[in-house]
C-alpha positions as CSV (number, residue, x, y, z in Angstrom):
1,X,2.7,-69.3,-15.5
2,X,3.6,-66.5,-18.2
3,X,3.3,-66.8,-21.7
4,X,5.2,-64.4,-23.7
5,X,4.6,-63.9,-26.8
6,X,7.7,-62.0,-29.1
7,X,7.1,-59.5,-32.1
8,X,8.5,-62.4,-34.8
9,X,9.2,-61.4,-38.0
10,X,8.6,-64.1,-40.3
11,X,9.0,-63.9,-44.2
12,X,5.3,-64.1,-45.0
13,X,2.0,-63.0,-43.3
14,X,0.1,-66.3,-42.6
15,X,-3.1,-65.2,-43.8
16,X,-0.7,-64.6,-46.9
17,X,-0.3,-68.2,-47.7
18,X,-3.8,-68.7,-46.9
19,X,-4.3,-66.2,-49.8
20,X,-2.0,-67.6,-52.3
21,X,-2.8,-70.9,-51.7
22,X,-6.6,-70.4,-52.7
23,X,-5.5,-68.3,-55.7
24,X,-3.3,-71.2,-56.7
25,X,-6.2,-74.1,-56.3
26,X,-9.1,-71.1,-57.9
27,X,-10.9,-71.2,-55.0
28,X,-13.0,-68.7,-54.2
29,X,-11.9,-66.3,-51.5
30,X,-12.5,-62.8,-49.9
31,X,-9.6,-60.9,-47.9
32,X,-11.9,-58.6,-45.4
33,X,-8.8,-57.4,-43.3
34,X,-5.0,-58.0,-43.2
35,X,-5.9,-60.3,-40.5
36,X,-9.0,-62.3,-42.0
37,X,-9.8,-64.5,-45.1
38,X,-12.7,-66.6,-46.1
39,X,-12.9,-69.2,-48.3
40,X,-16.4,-70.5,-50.2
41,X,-16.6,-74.4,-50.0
42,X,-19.5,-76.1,-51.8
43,X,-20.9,-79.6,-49.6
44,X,-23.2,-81.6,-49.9
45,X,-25.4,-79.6,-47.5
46,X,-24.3,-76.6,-47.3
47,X,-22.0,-73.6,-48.9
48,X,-19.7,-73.0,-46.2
49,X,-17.7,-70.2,-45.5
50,X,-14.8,-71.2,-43.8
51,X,-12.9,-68.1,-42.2
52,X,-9.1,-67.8,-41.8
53,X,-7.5,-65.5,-38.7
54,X,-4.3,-64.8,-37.4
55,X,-4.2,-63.7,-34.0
56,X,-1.1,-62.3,-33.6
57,X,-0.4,-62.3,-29.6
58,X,-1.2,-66.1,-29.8
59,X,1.1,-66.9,-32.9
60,X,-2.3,-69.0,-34.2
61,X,-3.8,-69.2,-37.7
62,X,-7.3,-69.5,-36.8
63,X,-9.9,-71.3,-38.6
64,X,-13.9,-71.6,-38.3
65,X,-16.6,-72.8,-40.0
66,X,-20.4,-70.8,-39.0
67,X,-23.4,-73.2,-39.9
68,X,-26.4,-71.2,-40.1
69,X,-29.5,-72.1,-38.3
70,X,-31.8,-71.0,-35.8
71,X,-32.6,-73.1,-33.5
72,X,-35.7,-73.1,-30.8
73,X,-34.9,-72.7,-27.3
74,X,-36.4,-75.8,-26.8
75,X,-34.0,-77.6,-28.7
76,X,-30.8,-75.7,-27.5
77,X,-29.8,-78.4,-24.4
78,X,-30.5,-81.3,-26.7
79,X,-28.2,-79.6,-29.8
80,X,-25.9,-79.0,-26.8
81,X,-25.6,-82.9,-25.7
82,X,-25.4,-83.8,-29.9
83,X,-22.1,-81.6,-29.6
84,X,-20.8,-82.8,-26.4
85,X,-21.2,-86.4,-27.9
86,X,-19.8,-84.8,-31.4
87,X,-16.5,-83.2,-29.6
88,X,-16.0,-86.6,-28.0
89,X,-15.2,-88.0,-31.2
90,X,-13.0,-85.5,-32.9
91,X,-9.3,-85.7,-32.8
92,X,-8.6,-81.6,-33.4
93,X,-10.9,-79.1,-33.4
94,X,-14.3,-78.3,-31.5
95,X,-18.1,-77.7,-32.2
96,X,-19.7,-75.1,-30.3
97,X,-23.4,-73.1,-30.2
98,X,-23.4,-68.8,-30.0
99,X,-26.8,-68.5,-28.3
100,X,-26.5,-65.1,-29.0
101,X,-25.9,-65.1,-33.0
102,X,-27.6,-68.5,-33.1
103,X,-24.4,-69.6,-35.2
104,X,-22.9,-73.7,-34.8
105,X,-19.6,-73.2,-35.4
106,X,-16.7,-75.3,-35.8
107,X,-13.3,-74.5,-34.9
108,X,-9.7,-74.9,-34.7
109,X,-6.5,-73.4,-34.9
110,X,-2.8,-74.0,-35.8
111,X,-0.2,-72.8,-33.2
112,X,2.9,-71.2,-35.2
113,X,4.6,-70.3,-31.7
114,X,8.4,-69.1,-32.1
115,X,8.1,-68.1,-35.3
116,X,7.1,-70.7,-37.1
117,X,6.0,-70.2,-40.7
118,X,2.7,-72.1,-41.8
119,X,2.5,-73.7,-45.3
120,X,-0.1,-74.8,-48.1
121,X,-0.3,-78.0,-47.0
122,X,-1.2,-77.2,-43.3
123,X,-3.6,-74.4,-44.4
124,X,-4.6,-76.9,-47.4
125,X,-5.2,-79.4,-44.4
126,X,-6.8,-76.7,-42.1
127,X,-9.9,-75.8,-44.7
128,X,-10.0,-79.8,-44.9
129,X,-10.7,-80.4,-41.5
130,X,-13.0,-77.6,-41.1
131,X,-15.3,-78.9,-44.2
132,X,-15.1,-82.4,-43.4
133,X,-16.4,-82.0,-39.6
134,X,-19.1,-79.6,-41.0
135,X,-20.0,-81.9,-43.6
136,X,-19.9,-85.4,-41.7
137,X,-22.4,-83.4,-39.6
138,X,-24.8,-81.4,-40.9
139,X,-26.9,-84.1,-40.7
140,X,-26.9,-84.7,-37.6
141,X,-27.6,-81.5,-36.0
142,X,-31.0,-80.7,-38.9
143,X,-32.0,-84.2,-37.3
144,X,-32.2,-83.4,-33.6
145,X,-33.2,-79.3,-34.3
146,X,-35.5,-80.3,-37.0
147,X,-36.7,-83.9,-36.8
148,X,-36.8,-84.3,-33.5
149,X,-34.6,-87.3,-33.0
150,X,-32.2,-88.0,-30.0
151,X,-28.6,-86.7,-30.2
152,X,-27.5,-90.9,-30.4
153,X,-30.0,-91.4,-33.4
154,X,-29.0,-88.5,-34.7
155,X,-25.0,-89.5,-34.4
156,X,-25.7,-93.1,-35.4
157,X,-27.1,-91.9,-38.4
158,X,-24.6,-89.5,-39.1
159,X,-21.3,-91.9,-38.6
160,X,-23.5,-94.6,-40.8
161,X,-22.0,-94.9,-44.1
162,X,-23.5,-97.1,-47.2
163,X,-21.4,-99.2,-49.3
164,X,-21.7,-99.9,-53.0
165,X,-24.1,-98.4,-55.3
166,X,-27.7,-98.9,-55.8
């Protein structure tokens, strides 16, 4: 099976309406390349820098997430079954661990095959999705690098959420 992939012209560069759409909301945003974005999201944990990319020959507007931590080899195939059990759960979109950069990243993308033109909402929706899964969590992954706990304590703990206020 051949995918081809045709030189589309479409009235606006996705990474464009990335662009305007963080101007429009004042978020804050550096354009590295015609090709690349990142956006600064505050969380509860974390400042994240969540990273816009086309990729032209696969008509995708790609977005990741990089969360920041080293973690010791000896921790690395435990992190690993936290993500598999992580993955499992999420509808769009995938965790993964760069050994090599010791990054966790989360990632996704939104196919625009044929020439389809991406809008705010969808790139609004895209930076949502990233944030959310980074921030649901965080926790999660400090708890099995850092405090030694089992990738299901760490989940349980992770998916528990409180109700009312103390």
């Amino acid at each position: 099976m051949s995918l081809q992939m045709s030189d589309i012209n479409r009235t606006m560069h996705p990474v464009d309406v990335v662009e305007e759409l963080a101007a429009l909301k004042d978020w804050s945003f550096e354009r590295s390349a015609r090709d690349e974005i990142s956006i600064g999201v505050s969380g509860r944990w974390s400042e994240y820098q969540v990273a816009f990319t086309w990729i032209a020959d696969m008509e995708a507007l790609h977005v990741s997430t990089a969360l920041e931590f080293k973690v010791p080899v000896a921790k690395r195939d435990v992190l690993r079954d936290l993500i598999a059990m992580i993955n499992e759960q999420l509808w769009v979109g995938h965790f993964e661990y760069w050994q090599k950069d010791q990054v966790m990243m989360f990632r996704h993308a939104l196919l625009l095959a044929g020439g389809s033109e991406p809008n705010g909402q969808q790139c609004e929706a895209l930076l949502s999705i990233a944030s959310d899964a980074c921030e649901r969590y965080f926790e999660a992954f400090q708890y099995v690098v850092w405090a030694g706990k089992t990738p299901r304590e760490a989940l349980d703990f992770a998916m528990f959420e409180t109700a009312g206020t103390a």
